[in-house]
Steps between C-alpha positions, in 0.01 A plus 500: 500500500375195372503471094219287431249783452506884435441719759160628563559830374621399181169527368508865564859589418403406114177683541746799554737440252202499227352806609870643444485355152806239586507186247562183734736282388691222587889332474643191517634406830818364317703794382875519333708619820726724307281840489451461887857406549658804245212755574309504886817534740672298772225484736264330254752271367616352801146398511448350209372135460747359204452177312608429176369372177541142337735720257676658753338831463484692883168526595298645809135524738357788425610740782308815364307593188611840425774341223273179424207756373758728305629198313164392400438849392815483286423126348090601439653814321149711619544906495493719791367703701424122645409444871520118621379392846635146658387304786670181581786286676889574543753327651780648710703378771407710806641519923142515553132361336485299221692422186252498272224777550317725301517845352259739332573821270481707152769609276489760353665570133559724241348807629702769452349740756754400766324676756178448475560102452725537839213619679243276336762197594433671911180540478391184335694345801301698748203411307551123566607503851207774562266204357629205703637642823119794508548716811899492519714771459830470313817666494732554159859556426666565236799583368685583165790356361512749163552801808746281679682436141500878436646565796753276502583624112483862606776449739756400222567127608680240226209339317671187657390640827176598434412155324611342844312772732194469300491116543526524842209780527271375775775276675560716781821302666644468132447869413631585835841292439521641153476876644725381781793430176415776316674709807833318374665480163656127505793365303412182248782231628633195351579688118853440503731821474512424093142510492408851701782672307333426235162594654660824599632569150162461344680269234209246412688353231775402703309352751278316258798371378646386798189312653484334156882371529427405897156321339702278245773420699260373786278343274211729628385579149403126385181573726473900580164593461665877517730653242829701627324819394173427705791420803644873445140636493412365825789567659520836437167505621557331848808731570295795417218389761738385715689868525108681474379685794276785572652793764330568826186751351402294238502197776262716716293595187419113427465413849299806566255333140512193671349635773156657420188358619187701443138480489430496078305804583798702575787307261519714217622807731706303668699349220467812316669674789788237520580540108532882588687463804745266373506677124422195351348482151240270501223690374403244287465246781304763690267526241417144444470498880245767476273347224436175662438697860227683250383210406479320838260804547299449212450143590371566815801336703503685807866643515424504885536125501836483289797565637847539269822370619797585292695199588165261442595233223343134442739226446438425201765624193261527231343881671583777351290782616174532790534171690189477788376286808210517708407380771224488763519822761726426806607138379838434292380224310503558118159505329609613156818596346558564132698786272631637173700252294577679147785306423298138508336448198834577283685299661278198465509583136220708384614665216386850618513689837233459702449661852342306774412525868285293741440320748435161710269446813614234735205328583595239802568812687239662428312194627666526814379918538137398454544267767673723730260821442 
């Protein structure tokens, strides 16, 4: 899509974004790399434009707004409940279209109603796309990586474990290969027969100890950036994931999660029925799952349109609850995507917690579905 000018809908999109009392705002295109490169995941960071400062500080394009407008909340030190609407340019290297192309949305932050704002994040999104794309009909999934997390914490994993299943959440090949392992307790090789005895003894001193001598005689600890201690912590860690698996049922139970794919209408019975079935307690999940289905309600989302896919993620790393796309009925190309990101804003250093979800519109396809009615 060519950059000189703003697509013709534009006009209306901000219409829209005032009527849903969403501040515009803008960020600079030239943004420190280092939140994108600690915080949004593999997939965006492999598509990151770097360059680098005259000081040699890393520096990036823009490739999204969602943590350009939280660090602007953070540095203009405004209150919240705070919603912030963006239209402008990113840059990511893409197989297909252009580099540099532009994206619309609203964040949404501080409100504390996790529910409702989920299903004002949906709607909103609907709300746009109803105003630019009039007479289409659009089709929503969603999915829910607090459930999935529950789940896979219910089912008595290492937190080691979990930490990795949850990043892959939404990478169906990876999850697949990480269920695939989790059939098979492995052995940790290449400790040395000093080292596992030790390991086996549960004698952290000792082994401390030891790493320490093998660091000073091999001159290791002139530039270790780990002490011996942090060595015997991670260690024991990587032999206990190493040795983790689950048995057969509890396999079937996470596959069986994995599995469910239901219109929104009939999700909560379904789930609830799993948890039962599988005598799981995740009652509190269940709940949380039932409030924003409530709210979708309230809204006036029709949960006919939405459809809930346990094993539907966003690759991303900064979600940590309802993650969403939409897109036009009986095409595949993504409209609007966005989610719940609670974890953001602390760790771009506001000083208090601060949930968060929404979402981005991608507007060069978009231009291509009003061209292709």
């Amino acid at each position: 899509m060519p950059m000189t000018d703003l697509p013709g809908f534009a006009g209306e999109l901000l219409d829209v974004f005032a009527v849903r009392r969403a501040e515009r705002i803008d960020t600079p295109i030239i943004q420190p790399a280092e939140p994108f490169l600690d915080i949004a995941g593999e997939d965006l960071r492999r598509r990151i434009f770097l360059t680098e400062s005259e000081r040699g500080e890393s520096l990036c394009l823009r490739p999204e707004f969602t943590i350009p407008v939280c660090r602007r909340h953070i540095e203009s030190a405004t209150g919240t409940p705070k919603r912030y609407a963006y239209l402008g340019t990113v840059f990511r290297q893409r197989r297909e279209g252009e580099n540099e192309f532009y994206q619309a949305g609203i964040e949404d932050l501080g409100d504390r109603d996790f529910a409702s704002a989920d299903a004002r994040a949906v709607a909103d999104a609907l709300a746009c796309l109803t105003t630019i794309l009039p007479g289409r009909a659009f089709a929503v999934t969603i999915g829910d990586q607090a459930v999935f997390e529950a789940v896979v914490d219910a089912l008595g994993l290492p937190a080691g474990w979990q930490r990795r299943l949850v990043r892959a959440f939404g990478q169906t090949e990876l999850l697949e290969q990480m269920i695939a392992r989790l059939a098979r307790p492995e052995a940790v090789s290449g400790l040395g027969p000093e080292v596992e005895a030790l390991l086996e003894k549960g004698d952290d001193e000792a082994l401390a100890a030891l790493i320490a001598a093998r660091m000073e005689a091999t001159g290791y600890f002139t530039n270790a950036s780990r002490s011996p201690e942090d060595i015997v912590r991670r260690l024991k860690e990587k032999r206990l994931l190493a040795g983790a698996s689950l048995d057969a049922g509890k396999l079937d139970t996470l596959k069986e999660f994995l599995s469910l794919n239901v219109s929104l209408r009939y999700a909560p019975g379904v789930l609830a029925d799993f948890a039962r079935a599988a005598n799981l307690p995740l009652n509190a999940a269940i709940a949380g799952f039932d409030a924003r289905v409530a709210a979708f309600a309230n809204a006036g989302v029709p949960l006919a349109d939405i459809t809930w896919r346990a094993a539907f993620g966003r690759p991303l790393d900064y979600y940590t609850g309802l993650v969403f796309e939409i897109t036009a009925r009986g095409d595949h190309a993504i409209l609007a995507g966005g989610g719940r990101y609670d974890r953001m804003l602390t760790l771009l250093g506001a000083k208090d917690h601060i949930p968060a979800v929404g979402f981005s519109l991608w507007l060069d396809r978009i231009v291509k579905a009003r061209g292709n009615p």
